[in-house]
N, C-alpha and C positions, 0 to 999 in steps of 0.2 A: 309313460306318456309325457311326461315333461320335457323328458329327452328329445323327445321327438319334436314337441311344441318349439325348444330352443334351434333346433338344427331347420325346422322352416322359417323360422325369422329369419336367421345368420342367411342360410340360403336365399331368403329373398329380400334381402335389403341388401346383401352385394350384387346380386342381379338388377337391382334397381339402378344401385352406382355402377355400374360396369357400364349398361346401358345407357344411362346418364353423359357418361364421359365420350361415349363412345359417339351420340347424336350431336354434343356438342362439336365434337373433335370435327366429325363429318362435314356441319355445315358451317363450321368456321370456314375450313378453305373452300368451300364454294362460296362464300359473302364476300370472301377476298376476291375471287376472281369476279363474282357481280359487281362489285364495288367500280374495280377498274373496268368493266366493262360499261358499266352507268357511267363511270365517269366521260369515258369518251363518247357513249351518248349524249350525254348533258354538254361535253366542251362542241357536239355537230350541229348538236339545237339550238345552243347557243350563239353560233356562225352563220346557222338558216336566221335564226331568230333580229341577228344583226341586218343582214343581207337584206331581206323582207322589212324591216324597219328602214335602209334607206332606202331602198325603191319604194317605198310607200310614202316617205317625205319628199321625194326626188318628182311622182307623180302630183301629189298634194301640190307642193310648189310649181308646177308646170302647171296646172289646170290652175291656180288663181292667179298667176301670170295671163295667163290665155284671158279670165274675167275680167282683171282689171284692165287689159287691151280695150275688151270689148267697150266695157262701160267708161273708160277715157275716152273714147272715139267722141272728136268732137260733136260730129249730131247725134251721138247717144247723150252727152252731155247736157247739149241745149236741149233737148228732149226732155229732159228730166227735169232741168232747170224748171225748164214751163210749167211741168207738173206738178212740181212739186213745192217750189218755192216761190212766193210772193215776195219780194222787194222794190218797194217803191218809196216815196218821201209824204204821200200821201195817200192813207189808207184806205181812202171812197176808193181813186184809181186803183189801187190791184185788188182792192175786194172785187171792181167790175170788171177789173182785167181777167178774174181767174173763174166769173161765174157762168153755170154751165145755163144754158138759155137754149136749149134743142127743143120745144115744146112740148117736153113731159111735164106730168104734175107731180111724177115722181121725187120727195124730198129725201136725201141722206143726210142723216144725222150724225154728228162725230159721236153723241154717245147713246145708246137705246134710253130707251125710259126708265127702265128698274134703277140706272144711274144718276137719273136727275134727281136725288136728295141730294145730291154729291158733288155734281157732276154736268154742268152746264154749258160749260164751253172752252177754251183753250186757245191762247195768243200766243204768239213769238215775241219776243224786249232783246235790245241787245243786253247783255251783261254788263258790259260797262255803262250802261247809260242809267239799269236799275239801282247798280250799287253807287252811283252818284246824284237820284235822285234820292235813295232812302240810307241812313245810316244803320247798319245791322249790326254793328259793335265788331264785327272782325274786319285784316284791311283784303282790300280786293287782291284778289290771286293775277301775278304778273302770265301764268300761264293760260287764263281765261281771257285773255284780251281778242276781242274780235267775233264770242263764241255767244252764242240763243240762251236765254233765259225763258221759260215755260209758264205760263199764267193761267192757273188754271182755276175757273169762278165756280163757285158752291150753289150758287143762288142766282135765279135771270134778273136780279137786281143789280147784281156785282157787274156783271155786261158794259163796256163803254157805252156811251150815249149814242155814238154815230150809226145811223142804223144796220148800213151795210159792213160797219165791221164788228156790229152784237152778230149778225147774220154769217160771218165767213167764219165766227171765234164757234160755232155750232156747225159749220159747214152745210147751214142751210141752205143746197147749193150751189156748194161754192168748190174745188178741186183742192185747195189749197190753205195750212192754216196761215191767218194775218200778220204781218210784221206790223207793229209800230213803236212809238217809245212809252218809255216808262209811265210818263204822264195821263195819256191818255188811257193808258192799259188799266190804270188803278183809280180811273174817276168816280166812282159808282164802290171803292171798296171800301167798306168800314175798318175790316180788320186783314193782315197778311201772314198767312201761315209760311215761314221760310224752310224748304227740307233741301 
């Protein structure tokens, strides 16, 4: 019985290895030949993949060429200007220059209510004009010259005085938010939070 027991093991752990050597041997050269066959898949996909990447930049840049035509166009320009932006030397005048007076009673507010802990109203300052009224301890950025500074009040106390520009800084209104200078922007502020 031993005999026997020894002669099925030897038989089947060479049959193991035989089999063994034999599945490897087999699907090595088929991995070699998939190998170079993925590869020049992957070098086709990689040409589509180029190709479709510049015609999809070549489109991208064609369609905002086309946009910024549009929106250059000079009466798209003034168009915008009007609506969008208030510049004058005196605040009464473009608060009344920009406010809508169609005889609705309808009021828009620049912010909903749940924001008014927060959240009151919102002016334009030039930049240069703020960091020359206040000193912030850093010096002014030569690349910000010419560029909006943002004023944005917490409380309807912080509001300038002039009534039509508390009213355009809320857009009660109004189309457009108010330009003025620094001065008048922070008369009503106690304190300025700078981000």
């Amino acid at each position: 019985t031993t005999t026997w027991i020894l002669i099925v093991i030897c038989a089947s752990c060479s049959s193991f290895y035989i089999g063994a050597f034999a599945g490897i041997a087999a699907s090595g050269g088929q991995n070699n030949n998939n190998t170079a066959a993925d590869h020049k898949l992957n070098a086709n996909n990689n040409n589509n993949n180029q190709i479709d990447d510049k015609e999809l930049q070549r489109r991208a840049e064609e369609l905002a060429d086309q946009k910024l035509k549009l929106l250059t166009s000079s009466h798209k320009l003034q168009e915008l200007c009007n609506k969008h932006i208030m510049c004058s030397n005196n605040p009464a005048d473009a608060a009344a220059a920009s406010h809508q007076n169609h005889g609705s009673k309808e009021v828009h507010k620049l912010f909903p209510r749940p924001l008014n802990h927060f959240a009151n109203g919102l002016v334009r300052v030039s930049k240069d004009d703020i960091m020359s009224t206040f000193d912030f301890g850093v010096p002014p950025n030569p690349h910000s010259a010419g560029k909006d500074a943002l004023i944005l009040y917490n409380t309807a106390k912080a509001l300038p005085n002039d009534r039509y520009l508390a009213a355009a800084a809320n857009l009660n209104g109004y189309t457009a938010l108010p330009f003025t200078n620094a001065t008048t922007a922070t008369e009503n502020c106690d304190s300025l939070n700078v981000v």
